[in-house]
N, C-alpha and C positions, 0 to 999 in steps of 0.2 A: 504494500500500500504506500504511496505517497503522500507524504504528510506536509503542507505548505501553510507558514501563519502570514496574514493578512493583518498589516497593522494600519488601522483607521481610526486618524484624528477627530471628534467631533470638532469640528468648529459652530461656532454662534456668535451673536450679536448680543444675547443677555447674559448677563452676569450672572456667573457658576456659582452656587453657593461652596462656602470651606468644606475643602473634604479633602480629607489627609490617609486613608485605606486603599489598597487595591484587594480585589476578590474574586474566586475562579467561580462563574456561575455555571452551576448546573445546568446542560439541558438536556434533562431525560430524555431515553431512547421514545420516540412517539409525544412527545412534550410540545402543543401548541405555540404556547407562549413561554418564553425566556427573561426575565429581566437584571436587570442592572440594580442591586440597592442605590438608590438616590445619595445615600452618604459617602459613597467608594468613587476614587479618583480614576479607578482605571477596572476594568471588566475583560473576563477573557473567557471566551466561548468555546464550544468541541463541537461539532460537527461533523459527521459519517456520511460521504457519498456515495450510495450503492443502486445496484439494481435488483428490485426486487419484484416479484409476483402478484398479480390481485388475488380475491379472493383466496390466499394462503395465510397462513401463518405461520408465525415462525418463534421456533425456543429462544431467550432471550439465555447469555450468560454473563460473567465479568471477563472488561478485556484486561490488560495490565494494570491499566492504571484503578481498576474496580468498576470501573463506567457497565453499565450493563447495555450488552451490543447485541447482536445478532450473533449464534452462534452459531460457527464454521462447521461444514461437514453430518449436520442436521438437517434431514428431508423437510421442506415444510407441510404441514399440513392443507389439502384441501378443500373449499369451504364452496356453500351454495346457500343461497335463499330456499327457505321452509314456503311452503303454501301461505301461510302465518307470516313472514317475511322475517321472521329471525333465522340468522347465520346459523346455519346447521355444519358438523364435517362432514365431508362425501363417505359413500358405505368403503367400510376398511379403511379408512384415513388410519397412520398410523404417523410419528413424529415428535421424539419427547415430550410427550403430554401433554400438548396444544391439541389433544382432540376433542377439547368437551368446553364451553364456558361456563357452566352452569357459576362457579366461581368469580368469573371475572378473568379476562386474560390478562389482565397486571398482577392478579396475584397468584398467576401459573407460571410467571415471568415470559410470557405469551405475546408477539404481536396481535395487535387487532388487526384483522383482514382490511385491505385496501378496496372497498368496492364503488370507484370510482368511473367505472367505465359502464358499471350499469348493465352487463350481459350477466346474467345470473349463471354462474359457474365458469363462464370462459377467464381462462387464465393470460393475464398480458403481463408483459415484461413493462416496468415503471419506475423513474428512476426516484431516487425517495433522499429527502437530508435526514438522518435520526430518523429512518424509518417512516417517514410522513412525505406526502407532497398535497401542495404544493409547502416548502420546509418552513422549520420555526420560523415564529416573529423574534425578534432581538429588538429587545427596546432596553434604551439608555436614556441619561438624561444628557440638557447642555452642557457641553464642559468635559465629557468626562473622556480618558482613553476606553477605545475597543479594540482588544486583541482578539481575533477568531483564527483558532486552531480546527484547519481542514482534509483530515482523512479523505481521500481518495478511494473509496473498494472496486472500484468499475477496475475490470481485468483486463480491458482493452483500450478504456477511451482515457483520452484526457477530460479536463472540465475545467469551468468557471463559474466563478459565484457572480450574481448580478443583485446590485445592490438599491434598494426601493426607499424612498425616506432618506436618504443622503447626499449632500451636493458635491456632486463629483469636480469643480472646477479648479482646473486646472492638474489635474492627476486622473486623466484618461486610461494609464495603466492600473487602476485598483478596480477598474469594473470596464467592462468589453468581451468580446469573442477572441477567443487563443489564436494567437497569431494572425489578428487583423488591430486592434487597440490594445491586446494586453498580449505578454509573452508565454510563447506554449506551458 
């Protein structure tokens, strides 16, 4: 995997209140929303880019550093819509114990199925940040540094983060297409 950190100054025009901490913010695997505590001067993100399956799931494990990731070399599970419209597993689904929710798949350490494409059962390949797409939000306040640390899992591709809520001016290389605005 390649792992490339992204360092993005916020800049603003209102005055940052004192804040004298830096802190590594969590953003769990499938974790909508990410934030920055208001009082830390500086925030640093983890982000996973992979490709992964819809309706599947997948056993969650810890990678090194404890972050709990997608774990390698586990079949995922396959899922369909019930008559009822609740995520069923297909007949024989088998897959470190992501075959059932009755639980909850957080507390199987289970992704929740992706069914984003809306064909009930058909499986497509999709690419996911933290196991979600479209990927977290990261929100910070004015002022503050953001470092975002970006795993790479795609096997073949390169990538780029593209970034929403930030003024890019004048550093056309922190956000673009590889090797047309930013470097492979």
């Amino acid at each position: 995997a390649m792992l490339f950190t992204a360092l993005l100054l916020a800049a603003s025009l209102l005055t940052p209140t004192a804040v004298t901490t830096n802190v590594y913010t969590p953003c769990e695997y499938q974790k909508r929303v990410c934030e920055c505590p208001p009082s830390s001067s500086a925030c640093y993100f983890h982000l996973r880019i992979e490709s992964t399956r819809t309706f599947s799931s997948y056993q969650l494990a810890p990678d090194k550093e404890g972050r709990l990731v997608r774990a390698r070399g586990v079949s995922p599970v396959a899922y369909h819509f019930s008559d009822l419209g609740t995520l069923v597993p297909d007949v024989g689904a088998k897959g470190g114990g992501c075959t059932t929710h009755a639980e909850g798949f957080s507390q199987l350490n289970c992704t929740e199925p992706i069914t984003l494409d809306c064909r009930n059962g058909s499986s497509d390949s999709v690419l996911t940040l933290n196991g979600i797409t479209p990927g977290p939000t990261l929100i910070s306040s004015a002022g503050q540094t953001i470092a975002v640390d970006v795993v790479n899992d795609l096997s073949v591709e390169i990538s780029s983060i593209h970034w929403h809520g930030l003024l890019q001016n004048g550093t056309p290389w922190m956000d673009g297409v590889p090797g047309v605005s930013q470097c492979p």
